[in-house]
C-alpha positions as CSV (number, residue, x, y, z in Angstrom):
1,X,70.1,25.4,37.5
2,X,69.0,26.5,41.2
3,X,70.8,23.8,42.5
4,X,74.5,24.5,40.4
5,X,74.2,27.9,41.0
6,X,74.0,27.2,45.2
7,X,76.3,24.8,44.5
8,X,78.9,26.8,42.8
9,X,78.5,29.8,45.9
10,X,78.9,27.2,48.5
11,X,82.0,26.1,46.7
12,X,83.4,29.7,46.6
13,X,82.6,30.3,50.4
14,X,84.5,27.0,51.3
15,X,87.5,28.0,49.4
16,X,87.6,31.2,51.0
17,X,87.3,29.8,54.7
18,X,90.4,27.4,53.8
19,X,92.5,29.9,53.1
20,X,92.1,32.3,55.8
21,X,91.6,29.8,58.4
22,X,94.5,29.7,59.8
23,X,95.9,33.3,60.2
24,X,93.6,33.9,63.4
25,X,94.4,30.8,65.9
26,X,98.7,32.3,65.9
27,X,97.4,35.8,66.1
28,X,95.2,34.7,69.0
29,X,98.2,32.7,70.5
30,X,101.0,35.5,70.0
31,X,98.5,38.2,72.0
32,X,97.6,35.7,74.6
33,X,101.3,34.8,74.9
34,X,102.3,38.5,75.2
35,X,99.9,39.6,77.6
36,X,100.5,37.1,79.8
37,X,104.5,38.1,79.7
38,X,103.3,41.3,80.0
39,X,100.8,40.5,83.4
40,X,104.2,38.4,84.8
41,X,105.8,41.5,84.9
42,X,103.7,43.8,86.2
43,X,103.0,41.1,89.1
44,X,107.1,41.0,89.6
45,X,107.7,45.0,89.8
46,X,104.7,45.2,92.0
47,X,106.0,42.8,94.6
48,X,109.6,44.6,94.1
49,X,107.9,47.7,94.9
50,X,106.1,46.3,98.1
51,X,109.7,45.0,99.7
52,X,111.6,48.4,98.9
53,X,108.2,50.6,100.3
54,X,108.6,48.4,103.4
55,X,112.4,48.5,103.4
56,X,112.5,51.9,103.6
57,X,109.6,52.2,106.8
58,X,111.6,50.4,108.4
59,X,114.9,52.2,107.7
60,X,112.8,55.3,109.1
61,X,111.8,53.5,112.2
62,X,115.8,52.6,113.0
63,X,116.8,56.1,112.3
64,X,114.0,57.4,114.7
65,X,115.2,54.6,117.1
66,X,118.7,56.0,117.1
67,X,117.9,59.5,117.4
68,X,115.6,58.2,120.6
69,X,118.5,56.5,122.2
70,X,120.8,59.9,120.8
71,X,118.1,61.9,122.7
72,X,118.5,60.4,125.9
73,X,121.8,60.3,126.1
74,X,121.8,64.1,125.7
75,X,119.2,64.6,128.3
76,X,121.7,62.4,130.7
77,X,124.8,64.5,129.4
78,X,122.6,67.9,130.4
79,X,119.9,67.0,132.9
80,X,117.1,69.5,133.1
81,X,117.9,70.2,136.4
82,X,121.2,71.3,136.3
83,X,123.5,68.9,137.9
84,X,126.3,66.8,136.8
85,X,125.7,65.2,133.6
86,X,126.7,61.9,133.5
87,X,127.8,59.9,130.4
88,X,127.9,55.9,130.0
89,X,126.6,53.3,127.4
90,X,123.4,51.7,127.2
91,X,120.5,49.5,125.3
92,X,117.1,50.6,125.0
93,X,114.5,48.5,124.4
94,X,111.4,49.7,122.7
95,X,108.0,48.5,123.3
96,X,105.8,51.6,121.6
97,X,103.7,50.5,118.7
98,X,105.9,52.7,116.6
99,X,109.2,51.3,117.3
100,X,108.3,47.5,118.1
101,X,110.6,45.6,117.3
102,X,113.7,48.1,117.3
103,X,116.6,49.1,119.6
104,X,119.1,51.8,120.0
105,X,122.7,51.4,121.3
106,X,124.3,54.2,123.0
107,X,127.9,55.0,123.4
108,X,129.0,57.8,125.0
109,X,132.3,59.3,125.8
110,X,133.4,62.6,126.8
111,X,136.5,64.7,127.2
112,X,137.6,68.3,128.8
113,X,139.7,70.5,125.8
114,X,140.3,73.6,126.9
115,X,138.3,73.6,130.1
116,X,135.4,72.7,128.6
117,X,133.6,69.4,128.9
118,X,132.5,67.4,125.3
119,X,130.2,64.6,124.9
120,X,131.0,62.0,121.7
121,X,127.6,60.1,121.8
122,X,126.9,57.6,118.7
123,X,123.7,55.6,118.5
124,X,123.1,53.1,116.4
125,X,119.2,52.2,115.9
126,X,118.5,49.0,114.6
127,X,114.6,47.4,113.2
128,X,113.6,44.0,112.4
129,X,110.3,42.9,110.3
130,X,110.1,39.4,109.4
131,X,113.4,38.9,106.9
132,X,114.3,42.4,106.9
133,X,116.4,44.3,109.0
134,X,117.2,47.9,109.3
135,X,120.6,49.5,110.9
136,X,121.2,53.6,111.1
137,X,123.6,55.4,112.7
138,X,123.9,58.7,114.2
139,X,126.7,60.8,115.8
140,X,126.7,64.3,118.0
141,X,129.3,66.0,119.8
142,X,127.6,68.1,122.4
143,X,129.7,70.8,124.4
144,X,129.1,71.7,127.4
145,X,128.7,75.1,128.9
């Protein structure tokens, strides 16, 4: 009687565990499967992130290049002391830590209206980093005194 009776609750267990055995192992595979969609995506906006956080240093450094090269046009427009101005086109070069890598192109041209003398000075400052490149552009018209 021992021995039916074990026997009959063994055969209830075993028909329970063959019905439900297989609900788990596609619930199992559908979260794996979605979290790893889910990781993939996070990886690709993180790296999207990166470039346009680096893009936009670098855009910062060309516009500080151009207002540099701006800069010293308008100190060569209105020297400190007092003479002439002069106004011509140039390249600089920069070799500071901050603006490695980064130039600034001058163009300047000036005209008298009315008796009095203008400077058109436009530079363009221009950063490089690897693949990516930066260009910004600035523009003054100075009058003179």
């Amino acid at each position: 009687m021992c021995a039916t009776f074990l026997k009959s609750i063994y055969q209830q267990k075993s028909s329970l565990r063959t019905t439900s055995s297989g609900f788990s192992l596609p619930a199992a595979l559908f979260i794996i499967v979605i979290l790893g969609l889910l990781a993939i995506a996070l990886f690709r906006m993180t790296q999207t992130s990166e470039v346009a956080v680096a893009q936009e240093i670098l855009s910062i450094r060309g516009f500080y290049a151009a207002e540099s090269g701006l800069q010293t046009a308008a100190m060569s427009a209105f020297p400190v002391s007092g003479g002439a101005g002069t106004c011509s086109n140039f390249t600089l070069n920069f070799s500071t830590s901050g603006l490695s890598n980064c130039s600034a192109t001058v163009t300047c041209t000036s005209y008298i209206s009315d008796g009095t003398n203008f400077f058109n000075i436009t530079s363009t400052g221009q950063c490089s980093s690897g693949e990516l490149q930066s260009s910004r552009t600035l523009e003054a018209l100075l009058r003179g005194l």
